[in-house]
C-alpha positions as a LaTeX table, in Angstrom:
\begin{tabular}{lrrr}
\hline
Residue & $x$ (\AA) & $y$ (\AA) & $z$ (\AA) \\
\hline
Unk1 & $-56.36$ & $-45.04$ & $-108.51$ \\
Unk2 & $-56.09$ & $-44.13$ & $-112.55$ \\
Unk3 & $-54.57$ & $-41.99$ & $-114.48$ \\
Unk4 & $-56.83$ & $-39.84$ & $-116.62$ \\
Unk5 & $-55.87$ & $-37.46$ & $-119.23$ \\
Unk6 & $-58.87$ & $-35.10$ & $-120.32$ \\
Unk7 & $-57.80$ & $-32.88$ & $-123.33$ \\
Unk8 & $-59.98$ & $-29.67$ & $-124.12$ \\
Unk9 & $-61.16$ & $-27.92$ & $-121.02$ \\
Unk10 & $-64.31$ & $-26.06$ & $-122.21$ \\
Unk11 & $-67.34$ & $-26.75$ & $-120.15$ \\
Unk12 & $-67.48$ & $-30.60$ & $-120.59$ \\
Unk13 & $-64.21$ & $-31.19$ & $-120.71$ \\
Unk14 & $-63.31$ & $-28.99$ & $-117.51$ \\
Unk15 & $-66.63$ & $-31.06$ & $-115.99$ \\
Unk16 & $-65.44$ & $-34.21$ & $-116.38$ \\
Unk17 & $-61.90$ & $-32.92$ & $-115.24$ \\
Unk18 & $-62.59$ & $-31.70$ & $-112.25$ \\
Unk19 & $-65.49$ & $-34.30$ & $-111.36$ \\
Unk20 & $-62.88$ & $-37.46$ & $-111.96$ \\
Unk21 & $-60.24$ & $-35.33$ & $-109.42$ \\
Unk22 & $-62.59$ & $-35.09$ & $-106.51$ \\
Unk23 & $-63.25$ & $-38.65$ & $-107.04$ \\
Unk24 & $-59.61$ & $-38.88$ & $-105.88$ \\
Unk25 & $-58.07$ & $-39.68$ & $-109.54$ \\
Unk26 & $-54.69$ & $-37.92$ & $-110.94$ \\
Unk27 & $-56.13$ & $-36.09$ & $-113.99$ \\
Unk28 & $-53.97$ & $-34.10$ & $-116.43$ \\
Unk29 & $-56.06$ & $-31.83$ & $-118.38$ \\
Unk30 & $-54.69$ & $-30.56$ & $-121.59$ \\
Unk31 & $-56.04$ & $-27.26$ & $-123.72$ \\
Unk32 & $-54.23$ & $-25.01$ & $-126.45$ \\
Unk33 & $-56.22$ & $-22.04$ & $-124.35$ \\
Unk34 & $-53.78$ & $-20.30$ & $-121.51$ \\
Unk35 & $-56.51$ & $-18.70$ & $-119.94$ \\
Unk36 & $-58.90$ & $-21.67$ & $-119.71$ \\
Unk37 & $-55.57$ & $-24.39$ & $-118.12$ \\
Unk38 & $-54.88$ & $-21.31$ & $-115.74$ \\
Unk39 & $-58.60$ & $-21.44$ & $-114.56$ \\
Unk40 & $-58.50$ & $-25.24$ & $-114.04$ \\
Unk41 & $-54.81$ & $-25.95$ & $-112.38$ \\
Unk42 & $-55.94$ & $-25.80$ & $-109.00$ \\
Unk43 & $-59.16$ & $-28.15$ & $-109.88$ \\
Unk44 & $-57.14$ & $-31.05$ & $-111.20$ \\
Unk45 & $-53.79$ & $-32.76$ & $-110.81$ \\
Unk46 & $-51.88$ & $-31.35$ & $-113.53$ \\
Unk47 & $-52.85$ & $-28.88$ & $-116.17$ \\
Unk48 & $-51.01$ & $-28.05$ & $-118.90$ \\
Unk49 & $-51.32$ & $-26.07$ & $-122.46$ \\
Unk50 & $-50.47$ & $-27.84$ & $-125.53$ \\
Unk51 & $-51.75$ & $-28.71$ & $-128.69$ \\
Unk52 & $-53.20$ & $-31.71$ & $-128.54$ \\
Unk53 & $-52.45$ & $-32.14$ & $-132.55$ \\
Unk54 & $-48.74$ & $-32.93$ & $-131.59$ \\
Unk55 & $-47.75$ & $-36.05$ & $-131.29$ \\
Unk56 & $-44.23$ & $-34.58$ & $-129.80$ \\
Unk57 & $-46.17$ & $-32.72$ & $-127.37$ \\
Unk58 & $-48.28$ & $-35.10$ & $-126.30$ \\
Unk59 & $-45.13$ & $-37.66$ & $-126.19$ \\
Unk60 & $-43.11$ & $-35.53$ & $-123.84$ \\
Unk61 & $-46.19$ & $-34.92$ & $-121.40$ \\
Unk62 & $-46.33$ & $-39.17$ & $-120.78$ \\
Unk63 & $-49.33$ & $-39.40$ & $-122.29$ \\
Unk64 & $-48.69$ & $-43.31$ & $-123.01$ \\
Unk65 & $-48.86$ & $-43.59$ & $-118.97$ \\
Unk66 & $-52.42$ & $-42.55$ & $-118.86$ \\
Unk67 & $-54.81$ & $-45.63$ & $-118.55$ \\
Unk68 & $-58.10$ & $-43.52$ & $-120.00$ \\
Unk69 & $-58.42$ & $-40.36$ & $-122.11$ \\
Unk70 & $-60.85$ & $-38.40$ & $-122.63$ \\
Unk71 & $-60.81$ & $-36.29$ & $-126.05$ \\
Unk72 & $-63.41$ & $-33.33$ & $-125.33$ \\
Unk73 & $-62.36$ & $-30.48$ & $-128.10$ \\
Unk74 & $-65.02$ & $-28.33$ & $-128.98$ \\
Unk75 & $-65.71$ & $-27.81$ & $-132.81$ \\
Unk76 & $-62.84$ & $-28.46$ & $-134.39$ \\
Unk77 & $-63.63$ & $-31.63$ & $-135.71$ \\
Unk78 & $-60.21$ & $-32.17$ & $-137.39$ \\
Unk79 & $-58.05$ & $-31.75$ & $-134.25$ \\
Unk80 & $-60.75$ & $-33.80$ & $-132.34$ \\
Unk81 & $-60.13$ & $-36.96$ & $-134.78$ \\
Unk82 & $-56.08$ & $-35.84$ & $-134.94$ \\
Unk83 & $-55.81$ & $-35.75$ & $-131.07$ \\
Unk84 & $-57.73$ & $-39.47$ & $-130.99$ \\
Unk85 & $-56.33$ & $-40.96$ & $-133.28$ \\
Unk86 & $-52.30$ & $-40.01$ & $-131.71$ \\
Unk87 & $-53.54$ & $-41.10$ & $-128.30$ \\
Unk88 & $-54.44$ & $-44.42$ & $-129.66$ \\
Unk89 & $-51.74$ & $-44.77$ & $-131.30$ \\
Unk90 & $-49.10$ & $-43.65$ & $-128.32$ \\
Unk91 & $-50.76$ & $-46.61$ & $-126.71$ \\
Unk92 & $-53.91$ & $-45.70$ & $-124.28$ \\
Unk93 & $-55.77$ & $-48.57$ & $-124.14$ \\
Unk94 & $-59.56$ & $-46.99$ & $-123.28$ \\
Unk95 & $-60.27$ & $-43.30$ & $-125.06$ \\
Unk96 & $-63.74$ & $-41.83$ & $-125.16$ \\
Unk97 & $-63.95$ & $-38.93$ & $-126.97$ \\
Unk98 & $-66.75$ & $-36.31$ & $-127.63$ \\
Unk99 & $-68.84$ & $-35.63$ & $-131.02$ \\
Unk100 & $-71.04$ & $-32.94$ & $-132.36$ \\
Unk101 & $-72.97$ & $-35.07$ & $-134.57$ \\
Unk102 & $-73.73$ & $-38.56$ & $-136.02$ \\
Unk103 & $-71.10$ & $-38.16$ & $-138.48$ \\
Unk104 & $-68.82$ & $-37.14$ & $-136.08$ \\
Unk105 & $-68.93$ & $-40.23$ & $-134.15$ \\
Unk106 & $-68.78$ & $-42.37$ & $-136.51$ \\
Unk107 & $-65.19$ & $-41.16$ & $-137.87$ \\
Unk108 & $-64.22$ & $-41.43$ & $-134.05$ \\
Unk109 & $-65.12$ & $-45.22$ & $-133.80$ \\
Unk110 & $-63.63$ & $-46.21$ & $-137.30$ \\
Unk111 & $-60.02$ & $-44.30$ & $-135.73$ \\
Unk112 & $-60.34$ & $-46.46$ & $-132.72$ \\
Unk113 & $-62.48$ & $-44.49$ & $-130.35$ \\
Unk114 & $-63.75$ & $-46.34$ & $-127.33$ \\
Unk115 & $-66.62$ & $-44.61$ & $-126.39$ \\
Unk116 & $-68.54$ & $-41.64$ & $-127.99$ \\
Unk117 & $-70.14$ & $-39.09$ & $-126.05$ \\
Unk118 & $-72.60$ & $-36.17$ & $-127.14$ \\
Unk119 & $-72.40$ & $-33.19$ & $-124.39$ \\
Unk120 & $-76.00$ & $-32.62$ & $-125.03$ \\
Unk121 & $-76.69$ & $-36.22$ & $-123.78$ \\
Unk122 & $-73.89$ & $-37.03$ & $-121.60$ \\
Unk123 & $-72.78$ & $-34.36$ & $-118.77$ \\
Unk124 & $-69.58$ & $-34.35$ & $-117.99$ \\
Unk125 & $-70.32$ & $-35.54$ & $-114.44$ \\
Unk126 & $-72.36$ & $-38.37$ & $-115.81$ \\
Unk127 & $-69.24$ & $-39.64$ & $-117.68$ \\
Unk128 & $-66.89$ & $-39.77$ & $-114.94$ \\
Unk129 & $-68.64$ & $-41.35$ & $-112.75$ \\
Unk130 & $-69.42$ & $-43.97$ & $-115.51$ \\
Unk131 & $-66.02$ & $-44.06$ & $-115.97$ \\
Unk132 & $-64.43$ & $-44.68$ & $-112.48$ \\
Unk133 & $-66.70$ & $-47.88$ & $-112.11$ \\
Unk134 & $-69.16$ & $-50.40$ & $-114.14$ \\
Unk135 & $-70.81$ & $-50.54$ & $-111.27$ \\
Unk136 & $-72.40$ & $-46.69$ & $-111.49$ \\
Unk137 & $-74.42$ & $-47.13$ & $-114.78$ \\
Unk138 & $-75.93$ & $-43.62$ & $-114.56$ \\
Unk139 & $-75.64$ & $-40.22$ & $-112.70$ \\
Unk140 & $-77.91$ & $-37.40$ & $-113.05$ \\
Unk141 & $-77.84$ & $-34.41$ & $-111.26$ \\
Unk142 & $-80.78$ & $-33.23$ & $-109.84$ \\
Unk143 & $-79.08$ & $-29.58$ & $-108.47$ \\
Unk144 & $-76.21$ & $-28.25$ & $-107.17$ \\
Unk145 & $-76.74$ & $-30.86$ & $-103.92$ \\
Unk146 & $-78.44$ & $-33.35$ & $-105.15$ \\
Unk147 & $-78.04$ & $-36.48$ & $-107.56$ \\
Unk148 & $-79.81$ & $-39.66$ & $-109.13$ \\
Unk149 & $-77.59$ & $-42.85$ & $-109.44$ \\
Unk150 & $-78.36$ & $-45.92$ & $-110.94$ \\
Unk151 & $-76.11$ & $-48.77$ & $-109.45$ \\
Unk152 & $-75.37$ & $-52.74$ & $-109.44$ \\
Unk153 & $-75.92$ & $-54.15$ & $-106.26$ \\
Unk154 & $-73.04$ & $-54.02$ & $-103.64$ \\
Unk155 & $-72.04$ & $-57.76$ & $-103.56$ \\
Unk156 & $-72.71$ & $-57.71$ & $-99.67$ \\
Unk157 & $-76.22$ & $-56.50$ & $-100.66$ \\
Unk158 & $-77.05$ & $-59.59$ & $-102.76$ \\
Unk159 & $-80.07$ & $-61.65$ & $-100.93$ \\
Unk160 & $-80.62$ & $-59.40$ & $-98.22$ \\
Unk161 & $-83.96$ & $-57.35$ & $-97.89$ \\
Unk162 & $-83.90$ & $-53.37$ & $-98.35$ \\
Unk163 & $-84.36$ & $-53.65$ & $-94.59$ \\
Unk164 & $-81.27$ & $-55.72$ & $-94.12$ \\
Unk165 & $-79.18$ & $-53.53$ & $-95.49$ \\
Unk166 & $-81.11$ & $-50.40$ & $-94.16$ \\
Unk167 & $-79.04$ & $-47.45$ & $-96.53$ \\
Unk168 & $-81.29$ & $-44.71$ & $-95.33$ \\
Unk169 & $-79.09$ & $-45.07$ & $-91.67$ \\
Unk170 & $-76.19$ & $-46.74$ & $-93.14$ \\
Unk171 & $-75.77$ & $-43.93$ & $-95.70$ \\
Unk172 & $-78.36$ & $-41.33$ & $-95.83$ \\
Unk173 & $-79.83$ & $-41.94$ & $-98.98$ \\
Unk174 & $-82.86$ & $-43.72$ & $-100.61$ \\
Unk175 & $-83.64$ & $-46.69$ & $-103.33$ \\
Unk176 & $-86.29$ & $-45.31$ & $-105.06$ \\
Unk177 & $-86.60$ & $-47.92$ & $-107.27$ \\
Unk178 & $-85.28$ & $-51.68$ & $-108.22$ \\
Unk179 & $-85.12$ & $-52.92$ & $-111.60$ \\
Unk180 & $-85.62$ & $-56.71$ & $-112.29$ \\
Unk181 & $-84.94$ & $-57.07$ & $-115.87$ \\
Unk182 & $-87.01$ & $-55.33$ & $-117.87$ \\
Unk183 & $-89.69$ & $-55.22$ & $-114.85$ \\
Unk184 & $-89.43$ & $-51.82$ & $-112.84$ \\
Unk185 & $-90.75$ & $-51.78$ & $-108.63$ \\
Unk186 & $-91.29$ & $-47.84$ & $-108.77$ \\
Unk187 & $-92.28$ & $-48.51$ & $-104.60$ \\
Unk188 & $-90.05$ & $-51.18$ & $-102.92$ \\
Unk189 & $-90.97$ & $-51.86$ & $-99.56$ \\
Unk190 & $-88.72$ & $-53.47$ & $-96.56$ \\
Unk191 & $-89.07$ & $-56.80$ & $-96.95$ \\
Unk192 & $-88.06$ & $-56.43$ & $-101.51$ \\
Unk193 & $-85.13$ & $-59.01$ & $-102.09$ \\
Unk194 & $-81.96$ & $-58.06$ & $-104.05$ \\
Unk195 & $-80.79$ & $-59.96$ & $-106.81$ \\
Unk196 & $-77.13$ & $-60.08$ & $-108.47$ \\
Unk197 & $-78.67$ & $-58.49$ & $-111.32$ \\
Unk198 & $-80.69$ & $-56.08$ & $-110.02$ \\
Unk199 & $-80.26$ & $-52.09$ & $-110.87$ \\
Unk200 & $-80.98$ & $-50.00$ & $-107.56$ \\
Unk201 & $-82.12$ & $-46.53$ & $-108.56$ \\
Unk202 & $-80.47$ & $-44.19$ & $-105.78$ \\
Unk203 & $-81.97$ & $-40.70$ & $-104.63$ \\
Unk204 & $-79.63$ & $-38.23$ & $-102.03$ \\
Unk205 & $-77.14$ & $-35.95$ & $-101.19$ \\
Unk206 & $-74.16$ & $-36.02$ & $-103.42$ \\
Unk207 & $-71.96$ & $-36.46$ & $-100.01$ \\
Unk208 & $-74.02$ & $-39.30$ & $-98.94$ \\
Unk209 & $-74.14$ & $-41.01$ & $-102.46$ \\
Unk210 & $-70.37$ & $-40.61$ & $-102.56$ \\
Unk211 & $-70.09$ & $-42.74$ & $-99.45$ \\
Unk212 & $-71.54$ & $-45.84$ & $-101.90$ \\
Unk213 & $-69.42$ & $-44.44$ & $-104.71$ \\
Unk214 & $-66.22$ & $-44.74$ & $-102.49$ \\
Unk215 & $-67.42$ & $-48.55$ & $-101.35$ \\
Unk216 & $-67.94$ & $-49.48$ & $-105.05$ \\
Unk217 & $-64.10$ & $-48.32$ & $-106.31$ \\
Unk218 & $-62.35$ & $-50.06$ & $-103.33$ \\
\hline
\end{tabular}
């Protein structure tokens, strides 16, 4: 299990949060708002305000303990580059952090940002999942019930037919698709082979797709 520190709780932020928790992380989430930490403290681990511009606060919460952070404040770009640059520097070793625009970004990367992620590309769902394993490439929501994930193979599933390993009665959910390089089987049948490097496009319930999830972080 890791430790995840998500600071600024708006609608991304609080998404990510609260996705990375059910996934049965510890996730402190940080915001300067009272109101906003009040409506996510029973979502996450910890939630705490503080201004995430303070390297003292930020010091005495343990932030160095954290083994990702996500940085996920809203417009202010200056306390958005202040708050990744001081987790960086107290020592987390992976930080993604959020930008409004080209520019944005590229100041995050040159101050030692990770990852960059635009809201309007990247839901906060999408990231999490992303996060918790390199095996999840992509997540897409479909609605409230009902997601899209792209995955590596299972290393159990490499060689064996779609009918050997049968996830329609094993899980509940269907490969609607296998990608072989930059070649794309849009209909795979039983008897379709996987391959180590594969990408299995995954259609079902988000309960049933979580059953894979759960196999792929153990």
């Amino acid at each position: 299990m890791k430790q995840y520190v998500v600071i600024g709780c708006g609608r991304f932020g609080s998404s990510v949060a609260r996705t990375l928790y059910k996934m049965g992380h510890d996730v402190l989430a940080i915001d300067s708002n009272e109101e906003i930490i009040q409506h996510v403290s029973d979502e996450v681990t910890h939630a705490v305000q503080a201004d995430a511009t303070d390297e003292n606060s930020l010091k005495s919460l343990g932030i160095r303990n954290f083994d990702v952070a996500i940085i996920t404040i809203g417009s202010d770009i200056q306390a958005s580059i202040m708050a990744t640059l001081i987790v960086k520097e107290l020592g987390i070793k992976y930080v993604v952090a959020k930008a409004n625009n080209e520019i944005h970004a590229k100041l995050l990367f040159k101050i030692g940002a990770d990852r960059v992620v635009f809201p309007e590309r990247d839901m906060g769902m999408r990231v999490a999942h992303n996060l918790v394993s390199s095996n999840i490439l992509d997540y897409i929501e479909l609605a409230p019930d009902y997601s899209i994930m792209e995955i590596a193979p299972l290393d159990d599933w490499v060689g064996k037919t779609l009918l050997e390993i049968d996830v329609r009665s094993k899980y509940g959910v269907n490969i609607m698709a296998i990608k072989h390089g930059y070649e794309m089987n849009v209909s795979p049948i039983a008897m379709d082979r996987i391959g180590k490097d594969d990408i299995l496009v995954v259609i079902g319930h988000n309960k049933d797709l979580e059953k894979i999830e759960k196999q792929v972080w153990s």
